[in-house]
C-alpha positions in Angstrom: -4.3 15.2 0.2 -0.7 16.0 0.6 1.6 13.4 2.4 3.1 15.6 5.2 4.9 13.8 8.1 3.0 14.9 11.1 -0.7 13.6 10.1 0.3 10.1 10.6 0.3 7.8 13.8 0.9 3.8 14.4 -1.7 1.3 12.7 -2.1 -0.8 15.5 -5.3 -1.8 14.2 -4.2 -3.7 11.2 -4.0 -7.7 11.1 -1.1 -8.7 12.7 0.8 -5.5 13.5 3.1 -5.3 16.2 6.4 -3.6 16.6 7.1 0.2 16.1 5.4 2.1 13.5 7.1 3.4 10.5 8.9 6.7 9.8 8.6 9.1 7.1 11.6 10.9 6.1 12.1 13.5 3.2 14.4 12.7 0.4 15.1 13.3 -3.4 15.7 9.9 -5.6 15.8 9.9 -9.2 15.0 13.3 -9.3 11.7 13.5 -7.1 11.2 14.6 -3.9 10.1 11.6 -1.9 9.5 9.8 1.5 11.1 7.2 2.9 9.8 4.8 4.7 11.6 2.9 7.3 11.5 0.6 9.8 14.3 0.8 12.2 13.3 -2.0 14.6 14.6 -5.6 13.0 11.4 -7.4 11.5 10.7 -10.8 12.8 7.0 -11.7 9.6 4.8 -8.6 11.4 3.8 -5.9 9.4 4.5 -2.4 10.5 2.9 0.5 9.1 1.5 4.5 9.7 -2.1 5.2 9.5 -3.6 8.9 8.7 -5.0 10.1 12.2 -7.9 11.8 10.7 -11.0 9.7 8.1 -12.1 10.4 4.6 -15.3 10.2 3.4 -16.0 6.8 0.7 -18.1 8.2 -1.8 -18.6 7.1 -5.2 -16.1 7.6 -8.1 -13.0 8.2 -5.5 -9.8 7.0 -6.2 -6.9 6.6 -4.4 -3.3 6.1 -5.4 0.1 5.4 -4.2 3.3 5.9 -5.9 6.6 4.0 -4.7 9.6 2.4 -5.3 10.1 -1.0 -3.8 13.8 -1.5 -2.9 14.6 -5.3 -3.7 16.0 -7.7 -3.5 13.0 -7.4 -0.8 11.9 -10.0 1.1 8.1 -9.0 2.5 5.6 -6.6 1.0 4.5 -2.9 0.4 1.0 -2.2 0.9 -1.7 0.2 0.5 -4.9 0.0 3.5 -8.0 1.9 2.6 -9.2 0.7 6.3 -12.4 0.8 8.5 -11.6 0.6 12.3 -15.6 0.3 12.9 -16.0 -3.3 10.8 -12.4 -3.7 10.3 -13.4 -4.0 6.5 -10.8 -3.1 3.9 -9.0 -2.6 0.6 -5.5 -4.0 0.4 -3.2 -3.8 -2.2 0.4 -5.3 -2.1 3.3 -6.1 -3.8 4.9 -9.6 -2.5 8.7 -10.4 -3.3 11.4 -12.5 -1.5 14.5 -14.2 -2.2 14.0 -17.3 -0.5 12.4 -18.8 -4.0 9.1 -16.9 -4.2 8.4 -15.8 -7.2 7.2 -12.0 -6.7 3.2 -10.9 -6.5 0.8 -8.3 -7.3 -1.9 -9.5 -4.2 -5.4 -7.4 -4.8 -7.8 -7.9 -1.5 -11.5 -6.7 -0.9 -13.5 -7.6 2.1 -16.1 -9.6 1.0 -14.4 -10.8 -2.3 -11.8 -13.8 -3.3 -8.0 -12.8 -2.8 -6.2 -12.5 -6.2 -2.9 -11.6 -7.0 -0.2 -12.1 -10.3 2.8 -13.2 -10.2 6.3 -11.5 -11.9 3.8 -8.3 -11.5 6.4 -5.9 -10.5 10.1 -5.0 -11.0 12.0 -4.4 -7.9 13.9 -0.5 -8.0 11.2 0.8 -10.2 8.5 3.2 -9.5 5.1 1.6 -9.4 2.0 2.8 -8.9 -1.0 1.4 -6.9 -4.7 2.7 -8.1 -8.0 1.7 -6.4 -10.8 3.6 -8.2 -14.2 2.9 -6.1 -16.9 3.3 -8.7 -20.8 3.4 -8.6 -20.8 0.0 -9.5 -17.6 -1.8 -8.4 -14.0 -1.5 -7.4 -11.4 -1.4 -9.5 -7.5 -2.1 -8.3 -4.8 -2.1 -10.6 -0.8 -1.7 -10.2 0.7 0.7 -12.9 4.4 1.2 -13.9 6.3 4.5 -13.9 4.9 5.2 -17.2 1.4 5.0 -15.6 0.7 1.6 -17.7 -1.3 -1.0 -16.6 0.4 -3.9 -14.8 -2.5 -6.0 -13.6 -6.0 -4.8 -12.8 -9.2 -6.4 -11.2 -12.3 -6.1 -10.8 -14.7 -6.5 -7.9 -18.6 -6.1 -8.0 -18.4 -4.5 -4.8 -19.9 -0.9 -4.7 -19.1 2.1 -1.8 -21.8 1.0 -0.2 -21.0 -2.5 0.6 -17.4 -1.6 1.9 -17.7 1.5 4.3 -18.8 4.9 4.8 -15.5 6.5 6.3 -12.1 4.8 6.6 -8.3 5.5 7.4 -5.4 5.1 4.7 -2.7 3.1 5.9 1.0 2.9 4.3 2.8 -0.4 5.3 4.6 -3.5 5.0 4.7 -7.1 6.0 8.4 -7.7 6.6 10.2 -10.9 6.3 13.4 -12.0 8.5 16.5 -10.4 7.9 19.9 -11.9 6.9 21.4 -9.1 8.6 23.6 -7.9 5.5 21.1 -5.4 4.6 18.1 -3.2 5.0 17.1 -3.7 1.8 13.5 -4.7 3.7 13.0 -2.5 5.4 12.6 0.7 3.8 10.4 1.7 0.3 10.6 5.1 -1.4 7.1 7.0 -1.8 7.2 9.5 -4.3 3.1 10.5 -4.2 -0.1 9.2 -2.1 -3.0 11.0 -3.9 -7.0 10.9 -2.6 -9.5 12.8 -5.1 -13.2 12.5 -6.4 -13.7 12.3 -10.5 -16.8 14.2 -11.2 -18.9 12.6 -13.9 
């Protein structure tokens, strides 16, 4: 799929979302044409986020994956949703950093399976790269860096059929409380978000 502005709309259906939905604006950084997310509306610990209006098909052997640049010193998350309104059943994938003390996090969450996450998983102003491959016989998250390397990776014995059939992507973050010197928080580069099938 290609990540055009205008096939987007507010994830209102997310845990604990409230506030106005992100924006998507073109830009180039480090060479690459990118998006930037933003959230103009000061956050007070919600998450905020844009979901694709129309549903993709969960079949086996897809993989989805999301290419961004945190901006740090962040304090809240970026995520990745692969998200079913009907059972509200989901794939989440974050990266956690602050700098109140927190050490920073690689969090990897599938309904129906334990949490997990890393810590010191990520590097903040770097490109990372979030992968969820959905195989015949389990799920597979990892984080890569810009060299496509893996970070962290974990796997889930949870197959396509135990998550959902259809379900909505959703780009977004869980933002901490400013310190009002910056907006360092409130805004993430995206350079790709990619949705494909690998035929066996």
């Amino acid at each position: 799929m290609q990540l055009t502005i205008d096939r987007w709309e507010g994830a209102e259906f997310i845990p604990n979302y409230t506030g106005l939905p992100q924006t998507l604006t073109p830009v180039e950084i480090d060479n690459k044409k990118a998006l930037l997310i933003h959230t103009a509306e000061k956050p007070t610990c919600k998450r905020r986020g844009i979901a694709t209006k129309s549903k993709f098909a969960l079949v086996p052997n897809t993989v989805v994956e999301l290419t961004f640049k945190p901006l740090g010193d962040i304090d809240g998350i970026m995520e990745l949703w692969l998200y079913d309104k009907e059972t509200s059943n989901s794939i989440r994938v974050a990266t956690r950093g602050g700098n109140y003390g927190e050490d920073r996090e690689f969090l990897s969450v599938v309904s129906g399976a334990d949490a997990r996450h890393s810590r010191d998983a990520f590097r903040y102003n770097e490109w990372h790269t979030f992968l969820i491959e959905v195989k015949l016989s389990a799920t597979v998250v990892s984080l890569l860096d810009a060299d496509r390397k893996i970070i962290q990776r974990y796997y889930y014995d949870v197959t396509p059929a135990d998550l959902f059939q259809q379900y909505h992507l959703v780009i977004s973050q869980e933002l901490g409380y400013p310190d009002g010197s910056n907006e360092w928080h409130m805004k993430a580069y995206i350079e790709k978000l990619q949705v494909y099938i690998i035929r066996a």
